[in-house]
Legacy VTK file of the C-alpha trace (Angstrom):
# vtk DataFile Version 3.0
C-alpha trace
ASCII
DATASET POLYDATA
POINTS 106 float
36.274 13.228 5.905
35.146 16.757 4.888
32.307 18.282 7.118
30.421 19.661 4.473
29.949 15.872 2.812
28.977 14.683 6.605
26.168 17.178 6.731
24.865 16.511 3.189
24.710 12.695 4.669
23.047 13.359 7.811
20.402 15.994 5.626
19.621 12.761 3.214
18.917 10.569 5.653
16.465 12.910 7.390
15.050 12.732 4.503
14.498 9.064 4.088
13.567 8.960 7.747
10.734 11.018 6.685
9.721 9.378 3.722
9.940 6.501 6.063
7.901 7.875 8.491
4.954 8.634 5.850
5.208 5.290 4.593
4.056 3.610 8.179
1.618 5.897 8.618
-0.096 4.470 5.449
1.412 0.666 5.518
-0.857 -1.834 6.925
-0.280 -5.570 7.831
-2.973 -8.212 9.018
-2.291 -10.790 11.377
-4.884 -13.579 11.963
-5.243 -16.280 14.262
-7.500 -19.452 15.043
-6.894 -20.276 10.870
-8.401 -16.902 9.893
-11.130 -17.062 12.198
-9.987 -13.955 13.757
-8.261 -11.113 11.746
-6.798 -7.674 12.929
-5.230 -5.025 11.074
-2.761 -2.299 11.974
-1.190 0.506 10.832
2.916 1.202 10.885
1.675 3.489 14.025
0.899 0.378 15.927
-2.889 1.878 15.897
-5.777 -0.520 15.283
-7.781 0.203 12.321
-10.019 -3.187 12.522
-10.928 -6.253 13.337
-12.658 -9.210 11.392
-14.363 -11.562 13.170
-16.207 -14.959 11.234
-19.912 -15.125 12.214
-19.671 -18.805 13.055
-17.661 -18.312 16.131
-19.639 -15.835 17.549
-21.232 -17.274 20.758
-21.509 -16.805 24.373
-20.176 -20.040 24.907
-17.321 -19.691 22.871
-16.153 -16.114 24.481
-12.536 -16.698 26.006
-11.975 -18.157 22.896
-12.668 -15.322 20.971
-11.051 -13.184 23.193
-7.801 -14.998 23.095
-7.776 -15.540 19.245
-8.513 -11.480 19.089
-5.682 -10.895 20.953
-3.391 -13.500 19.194
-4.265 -11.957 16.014
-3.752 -8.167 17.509
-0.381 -9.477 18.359
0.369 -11.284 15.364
-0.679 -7.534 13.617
1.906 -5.691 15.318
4.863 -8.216 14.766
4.189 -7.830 11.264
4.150 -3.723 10.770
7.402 -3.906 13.496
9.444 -6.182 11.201
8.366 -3.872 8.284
9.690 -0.910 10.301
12.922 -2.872 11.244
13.131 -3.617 7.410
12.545 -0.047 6.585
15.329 0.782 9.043
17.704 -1.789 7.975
17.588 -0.316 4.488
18.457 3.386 5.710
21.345 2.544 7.905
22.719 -0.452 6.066
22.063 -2.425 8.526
24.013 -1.013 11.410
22.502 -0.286 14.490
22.282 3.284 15.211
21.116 4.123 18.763
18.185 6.285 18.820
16.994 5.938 15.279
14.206 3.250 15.600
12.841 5.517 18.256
12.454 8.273 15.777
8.903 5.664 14.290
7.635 4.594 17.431
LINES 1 107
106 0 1 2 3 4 5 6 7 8 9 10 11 12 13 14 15 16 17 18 19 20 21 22 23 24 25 26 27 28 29 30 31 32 33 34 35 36 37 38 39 40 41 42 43 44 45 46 47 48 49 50 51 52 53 54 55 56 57 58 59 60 61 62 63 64 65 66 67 68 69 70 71 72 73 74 75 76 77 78 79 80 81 82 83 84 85 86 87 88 89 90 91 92 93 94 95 96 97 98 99 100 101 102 103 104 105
């Protein structure tokens, strides 16, 4: 394989790792939990931008509740924006796995 064409390859797909990279920064997913009760959403940074909580749930009597169904649905959040990433990933490589690349987004 000529040298010169490897290099153009490995330039390009810095490039889309980039792009990549920009687009989880901006992508969001929502994951809920206790049938939309409880609703948290993330960033593809695995950051926390909010949570939604429904006013009829909120009581003192009702607090490990809410506490677990926060969590569920920080949880459920993050799944969601890590598959995207794997799917983002799976498109760049073609679906091989290439050590050290899906440590480049975390």
């Amino acid at each position: 394989m000529d040298m010169n064409a490897i290099m153009q390859q490995a330039q390009q797909m810095q490039k889309q790792m980039a792009t990549i990279q920009e687009e989880l920064k901006i992508k969001t997913e929502t994951g809920t939990a206790g049938g939309g009760m409880v609703s948290v959403t993330a960033n593809g940074k695995n950051e926390i931008l909010s949570i939604d909580i429904e006013q009829n749930i909120i009581s003192s009597d009702e607090k490990e509740m809410l506490q677990d169904l926060i969590i569920a649905a920080t949880n459920d959040a993050l799944r969601k924006v890590k598959k995207f990433e794997k799917e983002e990933m799976s498109k760049l490589t073609g679906g091989m796995n290439i050590p050290g690349v899906s440590n480049l987004f975390s």
